[in-house]
N, C-alpha and C positions, 0 to 999 in steps of 0.2 A: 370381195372382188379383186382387191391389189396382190393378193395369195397368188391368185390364178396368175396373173402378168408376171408373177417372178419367177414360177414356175417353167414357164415355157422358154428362159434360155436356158435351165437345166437340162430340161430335157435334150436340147441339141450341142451341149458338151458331154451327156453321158452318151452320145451316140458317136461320137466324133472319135477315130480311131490315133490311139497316141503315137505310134512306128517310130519308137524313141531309139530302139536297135535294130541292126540290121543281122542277120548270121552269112557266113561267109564259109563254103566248103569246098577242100581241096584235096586230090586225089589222084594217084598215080596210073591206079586200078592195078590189072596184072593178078601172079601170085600171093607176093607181097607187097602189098602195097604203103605205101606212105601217105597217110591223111593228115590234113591239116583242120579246126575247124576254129573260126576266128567271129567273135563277135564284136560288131565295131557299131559306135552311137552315131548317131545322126542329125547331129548337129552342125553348123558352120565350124570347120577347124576341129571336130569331134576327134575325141580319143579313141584309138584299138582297146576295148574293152577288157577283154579276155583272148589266150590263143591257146590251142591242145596239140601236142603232135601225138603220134599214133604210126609205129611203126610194124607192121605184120604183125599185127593185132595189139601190141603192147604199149601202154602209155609211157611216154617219155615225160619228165616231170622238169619242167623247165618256165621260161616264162622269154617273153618276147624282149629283144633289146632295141629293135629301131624297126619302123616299118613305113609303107609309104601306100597310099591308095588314092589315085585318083581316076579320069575317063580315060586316059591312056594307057596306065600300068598300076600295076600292086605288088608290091615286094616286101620283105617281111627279113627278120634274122632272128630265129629263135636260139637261145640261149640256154645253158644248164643251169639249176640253179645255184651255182658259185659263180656264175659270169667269166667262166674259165675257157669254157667251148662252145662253139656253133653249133648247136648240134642240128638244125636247116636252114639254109638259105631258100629262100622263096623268090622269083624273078618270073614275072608275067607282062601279058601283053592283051588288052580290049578287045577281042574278038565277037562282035556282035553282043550279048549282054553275059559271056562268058569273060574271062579270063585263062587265058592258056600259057604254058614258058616250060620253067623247067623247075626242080627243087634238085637241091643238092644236100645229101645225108652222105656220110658216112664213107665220103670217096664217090659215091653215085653219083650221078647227075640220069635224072629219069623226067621224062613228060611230066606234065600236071596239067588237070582241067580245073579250074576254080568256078560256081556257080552260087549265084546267089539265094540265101535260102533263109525267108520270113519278111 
């Protein structure tokens, strides 16, 4: 009988959903467009996990150097990987459960819509 009773909190932590990450995606749209896709932990104080940039289709290989997210804005500065160039600046603003501003590549400064995704 003591099986059975130890059982039964298993069962409702293998049911309990872990949402240890969150994904984070951002885009220009247009022709070419500029995507960003950022996965960031969900923790108190949690780190920006991973970032991707993605320019008119082609992957930029870089890695983020300082970023910021909270209920008002989310901003990002991705980096080349020698820490030599910006190669986006990310600068948004809370709009309902979006995130909207601008990104800045390459001399551009274009729209961005950032949405939350997982």
């Amino acid at each position: 009988m003591k099986r059975y009773w130890l059982a039964i909190p298993l069962a409702f932590v293998a049911t309990a959903p872990a949402h240890a990450t969150a994904g984070m995606y951002c885009s220009t749209g247009g022709a070419k467009p500029i995507e960003l896709s950022l996965v960031i932990s969900r923790v108190v104080g949690g780190p920006l996990v991973s970032a991707a940039l993605r320019d008119n289709g082609a992957d930029i290989p870089g890695s983020m150097a300082q970023w910021w997210l909270d209920d008002k804005e989310m901003r990002l500065i991705f980096i080349d990987p020698n820490a030599e160039v910006e190669e986006a600046v990310l600068m948004t603003k809370r709009r309902g459960d979006d995130y909207v501003g601008q990104v800045t590549r390459g001399g551009r400064s274009l729209r961005v819509r950032c949405e939350e995704s997982g």
